[in-house]
C-alpha positions in Angstrom: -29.6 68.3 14.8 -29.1 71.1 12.3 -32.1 73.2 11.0 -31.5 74.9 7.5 -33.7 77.7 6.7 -34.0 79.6 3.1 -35.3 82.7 1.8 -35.1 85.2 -0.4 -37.0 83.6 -3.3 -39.6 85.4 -5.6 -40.4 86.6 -9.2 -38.2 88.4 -11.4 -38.3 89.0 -15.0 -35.5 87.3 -17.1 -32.0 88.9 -17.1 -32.9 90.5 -13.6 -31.0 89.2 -10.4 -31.8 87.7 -7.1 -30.3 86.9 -4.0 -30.8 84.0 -2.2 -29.8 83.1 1.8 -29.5 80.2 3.8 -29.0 79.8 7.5 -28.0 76.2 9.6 -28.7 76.3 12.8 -28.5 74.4 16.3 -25.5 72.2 15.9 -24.0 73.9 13.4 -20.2 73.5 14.1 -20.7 69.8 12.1 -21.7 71.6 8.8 -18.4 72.2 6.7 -20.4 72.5 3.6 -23.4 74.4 2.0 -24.8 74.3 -1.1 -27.9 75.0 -3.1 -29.8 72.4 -5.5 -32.9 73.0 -7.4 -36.1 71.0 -9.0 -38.0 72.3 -11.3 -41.6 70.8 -12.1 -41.6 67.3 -13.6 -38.2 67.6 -13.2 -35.2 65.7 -11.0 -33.4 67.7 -8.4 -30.0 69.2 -9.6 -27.1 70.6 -8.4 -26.8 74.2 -8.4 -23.4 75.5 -6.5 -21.9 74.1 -3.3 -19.5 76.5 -0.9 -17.0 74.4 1.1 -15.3 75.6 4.5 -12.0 73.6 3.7 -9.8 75.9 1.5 -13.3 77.9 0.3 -13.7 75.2 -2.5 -16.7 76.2 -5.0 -18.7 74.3 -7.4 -20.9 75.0 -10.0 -23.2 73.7 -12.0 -22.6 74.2 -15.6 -26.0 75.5 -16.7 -24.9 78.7 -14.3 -21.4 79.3 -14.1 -20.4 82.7 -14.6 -24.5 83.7 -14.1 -24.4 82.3 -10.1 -22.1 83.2 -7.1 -22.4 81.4 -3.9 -20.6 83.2 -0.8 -20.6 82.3 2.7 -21.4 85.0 5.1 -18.9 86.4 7.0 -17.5 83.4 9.2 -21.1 82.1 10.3 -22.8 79.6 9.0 -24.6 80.5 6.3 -24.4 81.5 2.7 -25.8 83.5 -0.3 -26.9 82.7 -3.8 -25.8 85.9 -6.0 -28.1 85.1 -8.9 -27.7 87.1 -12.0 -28.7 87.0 -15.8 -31.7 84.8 -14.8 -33.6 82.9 -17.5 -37.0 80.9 -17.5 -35.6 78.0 -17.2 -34.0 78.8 -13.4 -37.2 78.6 -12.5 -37.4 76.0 -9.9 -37.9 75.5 -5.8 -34.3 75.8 -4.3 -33.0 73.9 -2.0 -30.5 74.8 0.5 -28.1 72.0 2.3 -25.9 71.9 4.8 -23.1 68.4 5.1 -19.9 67.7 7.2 -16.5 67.6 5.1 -17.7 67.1 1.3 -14.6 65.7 -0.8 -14.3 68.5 -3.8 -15.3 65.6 -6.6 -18.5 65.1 -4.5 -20.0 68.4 -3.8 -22.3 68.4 -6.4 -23.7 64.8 -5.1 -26.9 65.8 -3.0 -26.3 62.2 -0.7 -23.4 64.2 1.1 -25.7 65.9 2.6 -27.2 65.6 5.6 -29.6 68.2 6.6 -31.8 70.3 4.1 -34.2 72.9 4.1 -37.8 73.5 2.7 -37.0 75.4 -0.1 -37.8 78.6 -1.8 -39.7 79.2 -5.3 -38.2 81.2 -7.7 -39.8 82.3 -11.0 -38.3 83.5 -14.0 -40.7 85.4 -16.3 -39.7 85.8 -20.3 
């Protein structure tokens, strides 16, 4: 089993930056792939960014390329969420996942993944 544990969420006003991290745990030589998805209220979960082990392939969302980073930390397994240029509408719980080997078309398809964590709220103030 693989436990997947977020933090790092808060307030911040719009245009500010936030960080977020994500840990997998326990049997965490099966993850090959992290990523982040978020649901705002009344709203469908969405894909955010996903980080790949295989060749370091990245995905983004288009609502925040060139605003959103995701890095993986060091060699362990876990990665950040470099969030910048925030705006109201990031506001949402985000979700941290963790999956085996995630094909690059499909890393923004939250079914790959097996093992998610609670989620953290951020809130983006005008």
């Amino acid at each position: 089993q693989v436990r997947v544990v977020e933090s790092g969420g808060g307030l911040v006003q719009a245009g500010g930056s936030l960080r977020l991290s994500c840990v997998a745990s326990g049997r965490a030589l099966a993850v090959y792939t992290m990523a982040w998805f978020r649901q705002a209220p009344g709203k469908e979960r969405e894909f955010v960014a996903a980080l790949s082990w295989s060749g370091g392939s990245t995905s983004y969302a288009d609502s925040v390329k060139g605003r959103f980073t995701i890095s993986r930390v060091n060699d362990k397994t876990a990665v950040y969420l470099q969030m910048s240029s925030l705006k109201p509408s990031d506001t949402a719980v985000y979700y941290c996942a963790a999956g085996g080997i995630v094909y690059q078309a499909r890393l923004n398809d939250g079914d790959e993944y097996d093992y998610w964590g609670q989620g953290t709220q951020v809130t983006v103030s005008s």
